[in-house]
OpenMM code with the backbone's topology and positions (N, CA, C; nanometers):
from openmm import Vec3, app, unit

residues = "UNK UNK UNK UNK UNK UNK UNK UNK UNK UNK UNK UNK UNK UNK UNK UNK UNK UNK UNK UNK UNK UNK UNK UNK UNK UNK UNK UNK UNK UNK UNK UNK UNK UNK UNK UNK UNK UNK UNK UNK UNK UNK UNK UNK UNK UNK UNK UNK UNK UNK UNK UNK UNK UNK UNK UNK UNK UNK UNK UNK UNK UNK UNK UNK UNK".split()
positions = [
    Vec3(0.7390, -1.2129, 1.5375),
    Vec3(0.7821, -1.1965, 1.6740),
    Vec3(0.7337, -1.0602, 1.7228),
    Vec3(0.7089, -1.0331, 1.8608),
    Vec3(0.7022, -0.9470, 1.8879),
    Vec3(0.7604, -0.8940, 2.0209),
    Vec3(0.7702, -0.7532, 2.0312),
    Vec3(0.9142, -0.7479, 2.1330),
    Vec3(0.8099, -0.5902, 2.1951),
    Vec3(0.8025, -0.6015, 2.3324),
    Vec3(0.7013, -0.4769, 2.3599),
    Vec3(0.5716, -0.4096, 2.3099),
    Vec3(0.5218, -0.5133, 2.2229),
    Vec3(0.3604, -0.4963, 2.1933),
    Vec3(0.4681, -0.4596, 2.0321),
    Vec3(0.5762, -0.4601, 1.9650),
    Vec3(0.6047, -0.4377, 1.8526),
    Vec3(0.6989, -0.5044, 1.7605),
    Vec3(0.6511, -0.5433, 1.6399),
    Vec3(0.6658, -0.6388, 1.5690),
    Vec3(0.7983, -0.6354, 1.5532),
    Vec3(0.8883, -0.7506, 1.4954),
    Vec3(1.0006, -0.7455, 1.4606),
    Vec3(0.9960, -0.8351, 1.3649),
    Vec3(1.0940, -0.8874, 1.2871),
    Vec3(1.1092, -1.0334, 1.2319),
    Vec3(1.2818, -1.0158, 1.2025),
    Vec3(1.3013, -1.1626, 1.1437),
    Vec3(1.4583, -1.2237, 1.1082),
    Vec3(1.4690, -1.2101, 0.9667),
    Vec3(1.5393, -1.1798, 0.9621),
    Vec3(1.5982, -1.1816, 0.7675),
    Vec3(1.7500, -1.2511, 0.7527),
    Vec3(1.6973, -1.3538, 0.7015),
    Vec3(1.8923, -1.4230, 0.6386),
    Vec3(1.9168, -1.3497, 0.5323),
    Vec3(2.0707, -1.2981, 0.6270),
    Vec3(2.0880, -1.1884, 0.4614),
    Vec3(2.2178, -1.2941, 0.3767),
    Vec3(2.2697, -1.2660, 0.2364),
    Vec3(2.3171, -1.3695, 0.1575),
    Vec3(2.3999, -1.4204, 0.1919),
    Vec3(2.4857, -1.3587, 0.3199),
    Vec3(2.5934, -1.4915, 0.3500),
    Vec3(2.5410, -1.5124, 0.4813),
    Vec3(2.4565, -1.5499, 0.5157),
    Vec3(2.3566, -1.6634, 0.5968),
    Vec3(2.3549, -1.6081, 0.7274),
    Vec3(2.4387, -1.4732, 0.7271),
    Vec3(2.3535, -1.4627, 0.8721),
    Vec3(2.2338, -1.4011, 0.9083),
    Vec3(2.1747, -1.4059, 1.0051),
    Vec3(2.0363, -1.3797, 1.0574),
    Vec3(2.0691, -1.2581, 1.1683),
    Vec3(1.9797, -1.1778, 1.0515),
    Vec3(1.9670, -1.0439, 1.1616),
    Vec3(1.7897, -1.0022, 1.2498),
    Vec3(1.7929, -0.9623, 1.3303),
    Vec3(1.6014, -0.8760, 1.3982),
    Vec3(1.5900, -0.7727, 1.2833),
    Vec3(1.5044, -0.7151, 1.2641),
    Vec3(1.4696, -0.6501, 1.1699),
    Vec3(1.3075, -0.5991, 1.2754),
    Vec3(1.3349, -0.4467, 1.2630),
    Vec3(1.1998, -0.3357, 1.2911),
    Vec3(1.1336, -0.2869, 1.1988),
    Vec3(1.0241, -0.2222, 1.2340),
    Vec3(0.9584, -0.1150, 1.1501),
    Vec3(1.1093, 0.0102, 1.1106),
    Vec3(1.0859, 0.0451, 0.9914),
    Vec3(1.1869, 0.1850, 0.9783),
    Vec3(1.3517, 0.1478, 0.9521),
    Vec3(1.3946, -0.0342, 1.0148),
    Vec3(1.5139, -0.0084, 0.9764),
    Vec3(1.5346, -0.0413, 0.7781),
    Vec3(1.6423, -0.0228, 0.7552),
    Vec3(1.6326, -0.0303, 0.5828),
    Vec3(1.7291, -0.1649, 0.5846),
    Vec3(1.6777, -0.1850, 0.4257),
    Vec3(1.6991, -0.3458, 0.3956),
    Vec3(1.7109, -0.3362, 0.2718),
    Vec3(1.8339, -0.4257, 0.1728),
    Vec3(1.8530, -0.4481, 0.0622),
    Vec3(1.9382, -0.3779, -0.0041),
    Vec3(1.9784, -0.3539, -0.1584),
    Vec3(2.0108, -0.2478, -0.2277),
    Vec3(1.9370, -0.1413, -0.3228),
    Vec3(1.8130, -0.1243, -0.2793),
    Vec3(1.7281, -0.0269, -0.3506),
    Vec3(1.6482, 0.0809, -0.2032),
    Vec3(1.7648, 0.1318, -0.1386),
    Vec3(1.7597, 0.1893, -0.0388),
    Vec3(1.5789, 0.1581, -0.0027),
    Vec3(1.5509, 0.0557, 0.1010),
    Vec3(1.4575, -0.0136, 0.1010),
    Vec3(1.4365, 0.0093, 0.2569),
    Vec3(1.3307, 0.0357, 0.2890),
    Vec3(1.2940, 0.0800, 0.4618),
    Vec3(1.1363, -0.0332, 0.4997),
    Vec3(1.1889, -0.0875, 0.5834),
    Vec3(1.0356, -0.1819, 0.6587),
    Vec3(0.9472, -0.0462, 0.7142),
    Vec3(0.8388, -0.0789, 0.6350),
    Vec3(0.7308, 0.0537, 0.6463),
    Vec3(0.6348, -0.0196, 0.7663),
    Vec3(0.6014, -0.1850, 0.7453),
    Vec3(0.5613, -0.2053, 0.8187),
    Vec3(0.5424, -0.3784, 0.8447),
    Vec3(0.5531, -0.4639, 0.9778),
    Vec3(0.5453, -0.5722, 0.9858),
    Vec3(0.4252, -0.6552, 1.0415),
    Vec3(0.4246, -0.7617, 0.9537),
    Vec3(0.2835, -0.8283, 0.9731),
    Vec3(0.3118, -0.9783, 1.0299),
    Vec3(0.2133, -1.0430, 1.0695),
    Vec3(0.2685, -1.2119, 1.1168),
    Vec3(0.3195, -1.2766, 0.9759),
    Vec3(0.2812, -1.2316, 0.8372),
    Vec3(0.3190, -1.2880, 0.7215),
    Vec3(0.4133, -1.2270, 0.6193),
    Vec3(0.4395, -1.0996, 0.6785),
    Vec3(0.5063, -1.0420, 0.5639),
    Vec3(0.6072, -0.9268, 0.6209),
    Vec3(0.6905, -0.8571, 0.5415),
    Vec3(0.7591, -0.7482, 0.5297),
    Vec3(0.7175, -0.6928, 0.4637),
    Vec3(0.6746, -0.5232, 0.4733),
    Vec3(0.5837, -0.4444, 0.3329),
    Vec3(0.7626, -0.3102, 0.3546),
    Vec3(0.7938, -0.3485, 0.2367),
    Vec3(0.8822, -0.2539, 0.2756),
    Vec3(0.8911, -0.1576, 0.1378),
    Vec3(0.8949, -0.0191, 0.1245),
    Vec3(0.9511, 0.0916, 0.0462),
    Vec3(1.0232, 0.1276, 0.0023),
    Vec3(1.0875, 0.1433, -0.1612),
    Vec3(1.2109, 0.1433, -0.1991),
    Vec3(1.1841, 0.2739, -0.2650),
    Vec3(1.3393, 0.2984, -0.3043),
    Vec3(1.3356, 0.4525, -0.3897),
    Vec3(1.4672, 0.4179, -0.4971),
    Vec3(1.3889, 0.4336, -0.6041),
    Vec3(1.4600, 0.3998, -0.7312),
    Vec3(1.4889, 0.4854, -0.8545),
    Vec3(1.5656, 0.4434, -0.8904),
    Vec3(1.6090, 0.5668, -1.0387),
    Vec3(1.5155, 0.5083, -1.1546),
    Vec3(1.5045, 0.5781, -1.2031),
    Vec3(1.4240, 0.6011, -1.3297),
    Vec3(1.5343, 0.5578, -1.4587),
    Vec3(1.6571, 0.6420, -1.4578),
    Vec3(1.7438, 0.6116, -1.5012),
    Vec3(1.7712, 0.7362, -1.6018),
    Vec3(1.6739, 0.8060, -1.5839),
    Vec3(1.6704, 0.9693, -1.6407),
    Vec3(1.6375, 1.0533, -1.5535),
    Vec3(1.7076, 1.0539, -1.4232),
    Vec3(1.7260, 1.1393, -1.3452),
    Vec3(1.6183, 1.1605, -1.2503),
    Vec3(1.5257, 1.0664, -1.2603),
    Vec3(1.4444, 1.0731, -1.1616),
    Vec3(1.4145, 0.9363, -1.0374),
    Vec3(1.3385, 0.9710, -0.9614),
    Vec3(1.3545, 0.8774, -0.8503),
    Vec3(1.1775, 0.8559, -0.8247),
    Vec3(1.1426, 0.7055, -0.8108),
    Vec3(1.0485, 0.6801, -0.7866),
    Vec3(0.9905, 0.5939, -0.6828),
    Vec3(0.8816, 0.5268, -0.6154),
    Vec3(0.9163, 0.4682, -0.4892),
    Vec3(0.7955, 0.4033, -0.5133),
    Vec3(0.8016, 0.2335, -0.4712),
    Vec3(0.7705, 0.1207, -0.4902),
    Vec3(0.7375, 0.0666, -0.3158),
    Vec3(0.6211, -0.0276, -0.3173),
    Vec3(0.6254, -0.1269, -0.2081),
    Vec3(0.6308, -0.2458, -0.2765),
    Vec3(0.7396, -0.3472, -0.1934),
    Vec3(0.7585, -0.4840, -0.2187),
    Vec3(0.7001, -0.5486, -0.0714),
    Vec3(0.6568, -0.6685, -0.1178),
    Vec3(0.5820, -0.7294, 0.0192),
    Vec3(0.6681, -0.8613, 0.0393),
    Vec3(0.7483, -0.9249, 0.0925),
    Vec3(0.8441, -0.9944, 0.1137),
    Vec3(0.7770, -1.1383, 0.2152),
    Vec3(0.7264, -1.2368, 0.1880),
    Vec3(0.6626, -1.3573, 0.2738),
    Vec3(0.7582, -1.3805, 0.3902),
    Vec3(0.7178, -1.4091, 0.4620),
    Vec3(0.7731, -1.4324, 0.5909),
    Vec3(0.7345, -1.5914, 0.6228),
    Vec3(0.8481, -1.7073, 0.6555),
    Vec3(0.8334, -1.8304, 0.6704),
    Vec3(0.8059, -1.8361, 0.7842),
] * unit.nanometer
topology = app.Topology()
chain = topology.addChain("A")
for resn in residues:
    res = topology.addResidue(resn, chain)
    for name in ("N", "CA", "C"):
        topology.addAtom(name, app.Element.getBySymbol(name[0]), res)
């Protein structure tokens, strides 16, 4: 979707409701931010523990139906 020349999309979150979703807002439990939206996907950025005190940061790419 797009809303002013800028992308958005829907995410069903686990108890089924459907939220808009932007660039920048965060998503999930691995403090997770939409870096950026495509007609097919969510590329979004997480920041994670190591589990020895450090923190590291991942992109997950999420399909879009």
């Amino acid at each position: 979707m797009s809303k002013n020349g800028k992308m958005t999309g829907l995410v069903m979150l686990p108890n089924r409701r459907v939220v808009k979703v932007e660039e920048g807002h965060f998503l999930g439990e691995n403090n997770g931010q939409i870096k950026q939206i495509t007609e097919n996907a969510l590329i979004v950025g997480e920041t994670l523990s190591d589990g020895l005190g450090c923190w590291y940061q991942r992109q997950i790419k999420l399909a879009l139906k």
